[in-house]
SERO-4910 file (N, C-alpha, C, O; in steps of 0.05 Angstrom, whole numbers):
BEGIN
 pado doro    nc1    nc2    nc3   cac1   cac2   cac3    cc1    cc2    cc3    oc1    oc2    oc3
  Unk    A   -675    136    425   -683    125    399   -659    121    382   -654     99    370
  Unk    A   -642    144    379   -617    145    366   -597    119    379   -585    101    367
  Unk    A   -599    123    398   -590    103    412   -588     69    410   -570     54    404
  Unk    A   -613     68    417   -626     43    410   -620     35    377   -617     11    373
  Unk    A   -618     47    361   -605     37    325   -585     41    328   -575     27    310
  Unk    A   -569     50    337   -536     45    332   -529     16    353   -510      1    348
  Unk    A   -545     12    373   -547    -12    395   -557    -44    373   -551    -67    377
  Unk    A   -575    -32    349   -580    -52    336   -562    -59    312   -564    -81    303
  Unk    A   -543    -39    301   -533    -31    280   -512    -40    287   -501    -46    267
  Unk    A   -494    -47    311   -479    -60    317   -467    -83    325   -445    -92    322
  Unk    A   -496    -96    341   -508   -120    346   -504   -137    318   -488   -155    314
  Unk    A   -522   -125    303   -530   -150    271   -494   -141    261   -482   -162    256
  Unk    A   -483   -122    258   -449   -122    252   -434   -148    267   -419   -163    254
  Unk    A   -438   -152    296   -426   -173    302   -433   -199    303   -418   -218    305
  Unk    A   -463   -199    301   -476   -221    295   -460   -240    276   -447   -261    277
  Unk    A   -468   -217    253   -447   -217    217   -416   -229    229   -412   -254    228
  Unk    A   -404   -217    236   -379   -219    237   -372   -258    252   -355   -276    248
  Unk    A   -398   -253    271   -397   -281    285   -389   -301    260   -369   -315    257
  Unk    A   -414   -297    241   -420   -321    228   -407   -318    201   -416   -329    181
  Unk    A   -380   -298    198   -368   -304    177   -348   -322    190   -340   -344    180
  Unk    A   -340   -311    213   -314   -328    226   -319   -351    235   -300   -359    249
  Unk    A   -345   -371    233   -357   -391    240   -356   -414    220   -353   -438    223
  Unk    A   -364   -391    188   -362   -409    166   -336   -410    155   -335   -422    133
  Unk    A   -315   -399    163   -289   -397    152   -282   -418    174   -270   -433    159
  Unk    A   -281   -430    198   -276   -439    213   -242   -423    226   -221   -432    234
  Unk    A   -252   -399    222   -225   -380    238   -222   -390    271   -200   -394    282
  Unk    A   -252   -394    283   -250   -394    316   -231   -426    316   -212   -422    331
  Unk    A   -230   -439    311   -218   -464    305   -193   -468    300   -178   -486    308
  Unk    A   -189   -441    278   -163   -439    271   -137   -433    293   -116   -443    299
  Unk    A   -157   -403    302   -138   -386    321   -135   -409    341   -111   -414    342
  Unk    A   -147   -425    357   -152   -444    378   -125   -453    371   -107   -450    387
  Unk    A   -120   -467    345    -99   -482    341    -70   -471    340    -50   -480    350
  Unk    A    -73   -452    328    -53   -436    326    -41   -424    349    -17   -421    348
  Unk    A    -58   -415    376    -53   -418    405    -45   -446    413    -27   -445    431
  Unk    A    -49   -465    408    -33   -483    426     -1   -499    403      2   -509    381
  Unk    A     12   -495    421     44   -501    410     51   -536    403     68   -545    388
  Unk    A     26   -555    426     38   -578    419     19   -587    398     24   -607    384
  Unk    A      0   -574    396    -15   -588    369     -2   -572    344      0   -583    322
  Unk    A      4   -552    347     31   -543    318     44   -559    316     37   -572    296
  Unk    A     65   -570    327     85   -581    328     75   -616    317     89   -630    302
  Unk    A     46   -626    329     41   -659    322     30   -646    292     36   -664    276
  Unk    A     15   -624    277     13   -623    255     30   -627    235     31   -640    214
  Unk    A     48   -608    252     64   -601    228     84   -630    218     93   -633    195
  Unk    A     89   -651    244    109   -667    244     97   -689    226    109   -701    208
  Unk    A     64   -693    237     51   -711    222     51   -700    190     64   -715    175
  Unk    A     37   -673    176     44   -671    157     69   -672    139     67   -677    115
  Unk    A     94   -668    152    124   -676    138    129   -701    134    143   -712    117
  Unk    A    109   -713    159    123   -747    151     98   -758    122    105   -777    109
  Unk    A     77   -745    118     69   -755     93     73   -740     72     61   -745     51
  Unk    A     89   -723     73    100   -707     52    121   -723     46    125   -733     24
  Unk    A    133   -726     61    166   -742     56    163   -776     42    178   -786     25
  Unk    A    135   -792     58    129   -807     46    119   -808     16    128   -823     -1
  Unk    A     99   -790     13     87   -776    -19    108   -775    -38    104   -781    -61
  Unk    A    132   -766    -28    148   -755    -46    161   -775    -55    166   -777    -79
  Unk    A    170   -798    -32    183   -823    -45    169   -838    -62    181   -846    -82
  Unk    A    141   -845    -57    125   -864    -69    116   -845   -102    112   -859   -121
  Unk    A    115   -820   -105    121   -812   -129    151   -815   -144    156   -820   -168
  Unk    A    161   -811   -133    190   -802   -145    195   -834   -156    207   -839   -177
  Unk    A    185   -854   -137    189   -884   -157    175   -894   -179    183   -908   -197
  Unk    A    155   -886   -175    132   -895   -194    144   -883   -222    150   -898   -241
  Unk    A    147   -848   -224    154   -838   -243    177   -851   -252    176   -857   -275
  Unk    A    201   -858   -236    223   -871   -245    223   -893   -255    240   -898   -272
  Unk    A    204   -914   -246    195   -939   -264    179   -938   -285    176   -955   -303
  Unk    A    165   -910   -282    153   -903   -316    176   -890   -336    182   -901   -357
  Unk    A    184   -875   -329    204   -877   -348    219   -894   -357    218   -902   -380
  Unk    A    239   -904   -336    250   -927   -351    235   -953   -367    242   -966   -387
  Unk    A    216   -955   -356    199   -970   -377    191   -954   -401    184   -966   -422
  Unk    A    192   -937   -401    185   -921   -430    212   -918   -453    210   -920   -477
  Unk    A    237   -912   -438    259   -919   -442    265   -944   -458    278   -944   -478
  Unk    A    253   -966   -445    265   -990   -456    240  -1004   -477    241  -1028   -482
  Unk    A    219   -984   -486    205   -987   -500    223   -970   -526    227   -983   -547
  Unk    A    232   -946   -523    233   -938   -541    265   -949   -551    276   -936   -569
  Unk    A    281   -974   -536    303   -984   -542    297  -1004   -557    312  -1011   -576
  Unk    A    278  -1013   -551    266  -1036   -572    253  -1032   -600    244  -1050   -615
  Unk    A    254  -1008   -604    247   -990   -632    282   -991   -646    286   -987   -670
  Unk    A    296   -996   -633    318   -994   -650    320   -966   -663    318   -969   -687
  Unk    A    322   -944   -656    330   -914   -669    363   -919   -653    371   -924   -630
  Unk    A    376   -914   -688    412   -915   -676    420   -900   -660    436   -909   -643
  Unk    A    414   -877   -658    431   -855   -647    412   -860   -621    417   -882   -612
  Unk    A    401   -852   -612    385   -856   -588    377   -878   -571    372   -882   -547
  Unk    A    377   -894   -596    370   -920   -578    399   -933   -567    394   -950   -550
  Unk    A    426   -929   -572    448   -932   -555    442   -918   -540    440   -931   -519
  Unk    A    437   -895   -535    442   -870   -519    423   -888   -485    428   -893   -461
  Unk    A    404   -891   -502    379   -903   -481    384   -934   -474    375   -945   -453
  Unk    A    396   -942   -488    418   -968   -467    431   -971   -456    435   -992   -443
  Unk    A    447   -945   -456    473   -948   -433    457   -926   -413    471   -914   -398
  Unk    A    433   -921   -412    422   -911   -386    399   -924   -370    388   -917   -349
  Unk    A    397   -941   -383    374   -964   -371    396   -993   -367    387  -1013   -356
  Unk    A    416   -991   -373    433  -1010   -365    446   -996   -337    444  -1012   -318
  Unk    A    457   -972   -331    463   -962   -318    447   -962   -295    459   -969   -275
  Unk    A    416   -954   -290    403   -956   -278    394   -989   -264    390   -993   -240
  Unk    A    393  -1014   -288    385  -1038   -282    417  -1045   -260    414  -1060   -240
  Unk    A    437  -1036   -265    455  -1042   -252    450  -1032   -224    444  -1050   -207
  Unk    A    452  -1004   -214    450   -994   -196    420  -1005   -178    410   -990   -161
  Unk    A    410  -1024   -182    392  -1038   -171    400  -1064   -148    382  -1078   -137
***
């Protein structure tokens, strides 16, 4: 009898355990993490849209600023607004 409840008490424990690592998608994980050439196509595929991400931000921001730049050159403030022409000239050059 004793028996038999620790036989059930351990059962519904792994049952449990099944169906946490089922909804976490761990069995899936470890799978992947065992094989070396799907690491390797993840990881290469993720760098190459990281590296892409990074360019296609890094321009956008840079054409917002300089456009914000040559908004605030067109305000005419003396001290700054030279400051902000010889760096948006600088920049329009290096184009």
């Amino acid at each position: 009898m004793l028996r038999k409840k620790r036989f059930n008490i351990l059962n519904q424990s792994v049952e449990e355990l099944t169906k946490i690592l089922q909804e976490g998608n761990l069995i899936e994980l470890s799978y992947i993490l065992g094989n070396r050439k799907e690491i390797i196509k993840r990881n290469l595929i993720a760098g190459i849209f990281r590296g892409v991400g990074i360019g296609i931000g890094v321009t956008i921001i840079t054409a917002l600023l300089v456009m914000l730049l040559q908004k605030i050159v067109t305000l005419n403030i003396p001290i700054i607004g030279e400051y902000i022409a010889d760096v948006v000239e600088i920049v329009e050059k290096s184009r």
